[in-house]
C-alpha positions in Angstrom: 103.9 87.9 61.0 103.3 83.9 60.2 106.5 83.6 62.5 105.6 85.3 65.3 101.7 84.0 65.6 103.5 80.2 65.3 105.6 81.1 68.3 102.6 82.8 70.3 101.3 79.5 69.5 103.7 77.4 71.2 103.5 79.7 74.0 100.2 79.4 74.5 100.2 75.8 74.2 103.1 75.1 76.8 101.2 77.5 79.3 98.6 75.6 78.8 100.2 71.9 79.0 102.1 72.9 82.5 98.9 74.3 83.8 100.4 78.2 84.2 96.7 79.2 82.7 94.7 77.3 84.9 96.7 78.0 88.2 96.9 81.8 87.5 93.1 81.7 86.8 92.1 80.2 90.2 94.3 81.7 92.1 93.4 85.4 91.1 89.9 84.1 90.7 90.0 83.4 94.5 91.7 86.1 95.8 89.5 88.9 93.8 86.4 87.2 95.1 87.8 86.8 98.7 88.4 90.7 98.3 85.4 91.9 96.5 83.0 89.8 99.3 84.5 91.4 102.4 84.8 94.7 101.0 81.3 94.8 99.9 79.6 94.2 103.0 79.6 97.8 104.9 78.2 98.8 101.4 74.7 98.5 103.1 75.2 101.0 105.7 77.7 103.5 103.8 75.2 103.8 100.6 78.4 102.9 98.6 78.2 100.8 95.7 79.5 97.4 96.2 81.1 97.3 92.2 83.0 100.3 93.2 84.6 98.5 97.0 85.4 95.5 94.3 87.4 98.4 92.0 89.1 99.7 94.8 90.1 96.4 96.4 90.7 94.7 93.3 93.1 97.1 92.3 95.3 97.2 95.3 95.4 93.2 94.6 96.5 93.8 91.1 99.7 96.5 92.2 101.2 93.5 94.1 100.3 90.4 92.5 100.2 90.3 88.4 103.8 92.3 88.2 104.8 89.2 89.8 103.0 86.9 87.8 104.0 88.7 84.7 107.8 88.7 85.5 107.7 85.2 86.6 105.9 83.9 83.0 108.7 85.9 81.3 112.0 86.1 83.2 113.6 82.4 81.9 112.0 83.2 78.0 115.4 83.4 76.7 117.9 82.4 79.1 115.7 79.0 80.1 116.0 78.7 76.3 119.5 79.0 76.4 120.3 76.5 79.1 118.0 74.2 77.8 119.7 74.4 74.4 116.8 74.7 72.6 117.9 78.3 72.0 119.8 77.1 69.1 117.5 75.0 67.6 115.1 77.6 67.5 117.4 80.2 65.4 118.2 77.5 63.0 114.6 77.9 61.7 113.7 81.2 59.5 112.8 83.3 62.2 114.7 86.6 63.1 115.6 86.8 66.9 113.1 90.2 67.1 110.1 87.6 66.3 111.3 85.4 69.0 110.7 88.2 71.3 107.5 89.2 70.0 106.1 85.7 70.1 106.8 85.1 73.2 105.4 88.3 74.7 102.3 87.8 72.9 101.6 84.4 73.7 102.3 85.1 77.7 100.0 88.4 77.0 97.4 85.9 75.9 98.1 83.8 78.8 97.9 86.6 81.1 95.3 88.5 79.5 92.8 85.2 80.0 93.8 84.8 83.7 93.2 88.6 84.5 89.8 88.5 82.5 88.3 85.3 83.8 89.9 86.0 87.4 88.6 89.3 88.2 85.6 88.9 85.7 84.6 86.0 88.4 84.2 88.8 91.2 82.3 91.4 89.2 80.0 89.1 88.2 79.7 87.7 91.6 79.1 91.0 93.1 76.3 92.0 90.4 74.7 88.3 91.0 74.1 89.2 95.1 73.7 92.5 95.2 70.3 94.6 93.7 71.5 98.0 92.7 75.0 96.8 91.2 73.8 96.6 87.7 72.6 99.9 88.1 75.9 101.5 89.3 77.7 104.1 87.6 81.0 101.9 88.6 80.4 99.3 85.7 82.6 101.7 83.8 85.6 101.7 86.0 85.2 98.4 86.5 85.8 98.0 82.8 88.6 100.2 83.0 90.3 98.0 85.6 90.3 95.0 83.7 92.2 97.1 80.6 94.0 98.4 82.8 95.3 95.1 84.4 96.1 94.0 81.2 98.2 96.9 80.1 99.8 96.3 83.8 100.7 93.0 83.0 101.9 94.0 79.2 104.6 96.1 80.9 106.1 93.7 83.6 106.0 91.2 80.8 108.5 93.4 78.9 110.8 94.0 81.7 111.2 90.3 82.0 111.7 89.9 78.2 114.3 92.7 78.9 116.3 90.3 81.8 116.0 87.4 80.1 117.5 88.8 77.2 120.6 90.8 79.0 121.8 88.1 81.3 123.3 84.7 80.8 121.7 82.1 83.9 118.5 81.4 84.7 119.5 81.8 88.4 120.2 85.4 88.0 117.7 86.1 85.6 115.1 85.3 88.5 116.7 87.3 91.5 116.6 90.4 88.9 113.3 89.8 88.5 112.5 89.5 92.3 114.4 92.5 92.6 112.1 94.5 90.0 109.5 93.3 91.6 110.5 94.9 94.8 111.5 98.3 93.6 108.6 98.8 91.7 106.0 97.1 93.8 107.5 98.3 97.6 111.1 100.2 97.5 109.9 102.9 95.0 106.7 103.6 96.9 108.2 103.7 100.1 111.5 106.0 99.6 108.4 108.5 97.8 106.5 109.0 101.0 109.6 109.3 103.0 110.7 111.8 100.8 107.3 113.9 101.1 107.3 112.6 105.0 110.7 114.7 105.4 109.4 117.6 103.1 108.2 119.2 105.6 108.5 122.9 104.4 106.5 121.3 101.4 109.3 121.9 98.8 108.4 119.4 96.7 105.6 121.1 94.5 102.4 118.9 93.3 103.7 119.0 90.0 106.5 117.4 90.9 105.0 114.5 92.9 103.1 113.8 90.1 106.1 113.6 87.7 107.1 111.2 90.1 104.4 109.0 90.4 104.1 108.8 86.7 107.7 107.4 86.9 106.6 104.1 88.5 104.4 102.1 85.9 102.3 100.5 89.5 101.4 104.2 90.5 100.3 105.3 86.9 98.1 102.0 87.2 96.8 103.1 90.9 96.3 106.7 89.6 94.2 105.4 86.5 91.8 103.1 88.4 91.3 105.0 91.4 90.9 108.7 90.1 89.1 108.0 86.8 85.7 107.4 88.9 84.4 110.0 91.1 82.6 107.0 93.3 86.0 105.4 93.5 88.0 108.3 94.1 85.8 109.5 96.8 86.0 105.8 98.5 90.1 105.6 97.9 90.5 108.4 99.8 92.1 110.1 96.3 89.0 112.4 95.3 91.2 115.3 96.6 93.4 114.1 93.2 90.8 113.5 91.2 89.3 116.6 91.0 93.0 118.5 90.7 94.7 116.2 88.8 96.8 117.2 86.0 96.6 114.3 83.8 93.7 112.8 82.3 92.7 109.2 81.9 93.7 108.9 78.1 97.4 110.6 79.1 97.7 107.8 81.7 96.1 105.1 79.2 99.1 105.9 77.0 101.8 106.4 79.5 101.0 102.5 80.0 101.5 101.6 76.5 104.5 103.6 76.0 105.7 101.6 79.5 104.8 98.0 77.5 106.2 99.5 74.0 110.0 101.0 75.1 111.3 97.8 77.4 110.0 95.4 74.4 112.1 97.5 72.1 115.0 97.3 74.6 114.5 93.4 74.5 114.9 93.3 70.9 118.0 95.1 70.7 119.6 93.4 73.4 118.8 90.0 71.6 119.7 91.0 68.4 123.9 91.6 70.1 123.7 88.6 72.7 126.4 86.0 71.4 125.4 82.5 71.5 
């Protein structure tokens, strides 16, 4: 264990020296309160609460942007290593190649984990500070639940970059894979689904089904965990109608993320442990 908190360590430290931390922080910071404002201002009229616009918005933020910033922390983790030929260096020390991978994924969980936090933290405090009745919403809860959930979201895309850093052998191509993931699981995925259920038109496709296959895609668990777990959310998302029929429950989805973190880390580890140096 000594091995892998020293490498978190250095992780940590060289986010932090190239400014990764603070950057991420801002920028998220900026962007969630951007959202949460303008989302929260027909609150007034609608009787909605403003915490629960700032779940709703926030979350279709998070789908697009921290896979992203997740796979770009983690893509070069071994193969930038590699071509910086400090690769080497580190496997002369006494440290097996699966604690390389484990210290680097928790150090850029750490790293990612602070940005999330103190990014969207920003913008629910911001909306409780100018708004009366936020404090007293019922969304304080799922807003909670977002944050974990972000993290977790984060945990998994951190893993699949761990997993293409470790397979290929150039930085170069190590960065269009991760582009590439980035687009199937973010936009392709998504949009091949609801042409599918577009051309089902004799409704072939049972709910069963679609659910299976939205539970397939990490991004869509993560949309189905925010937005159905709160029936003020739900009913603002437009997803109450799954909410209240939904076959899986919050702690089923919960876990479904983990597993999604756990199994690609695992992959990375195995695919480390046979790459030839």
């Amino acid at each position: 264990m000594k091995q892998i908190f020293t490498l978190a360590d250095r992780e940590i430290k060289d986010g932090m020296r190239n400014r990764w931390i603070i950057m991420i922080t801002l920028l998220m910071a900026g962007l969630a309160l951007v959202l949460s404002l303008l989302g929260s201002t027909p609150t007034g009229t609608t009787k909605v609460s403003a915490l629960a616009v700032t779940i709703v918005s926030l979350s279709s933020l998070s789908i697009f942007f921290i896979p992203l910033i997740a796979l770009l922390l983690s893509f070069d983790s071994i193969v930038g290593e590699n071509e910086r030929g400090t690769l080497l260096l580190l496997l002369a020390y006494p440290v097996a190649r699966w604690q390389i991978i484990l210290g680097k994924f928790a150090g850029q969980f750490v790293l990612l984990s602070i940005a999330i936090i103190l990014g969207f933290g920003a913008a629910g405090l911001t909306i409780a500070a100018i708004s009366e009745s936020v404090w007293a919403s019922q969304a304080w809860g799922g807003f909670l639940g977002l944050l974990a959930s972000s993290v977790l979201l984060g945990a998994v895309f951190l893993s699949i970059g761990l997993v293409i850093s470790a397979k290929v052998r150039e930085r170069g191509t190590a960065a269009a894979m991760a582009v590439g993931v980035w687009l199937v699981f973010v936009l392709v995925y998504d949009m091949g689904l609801l042409g599918i259920l577009a051309a089902d038109g004799q409704q072939m496709l049972g709910d069963r089904l679609v659910t299976v296959l939205l539970l397939a895609n990490p991004t869509d668990a993560y949309r189905m965990l925010n937005l159905t777990g709160n029936s003020e959310v739900s009913l603002l998302s437009g997803m109450a109608g799954l909410s209240s029929g939904r076959e899986v429950s919050v702690y089923f989805l919960a876990g479904l993320m983990i597993l999604w973190s756990v199994l690609p880390l695992g992959i990375a580890c195995l695919l480390f442990q046979k790459r030839p140096l």
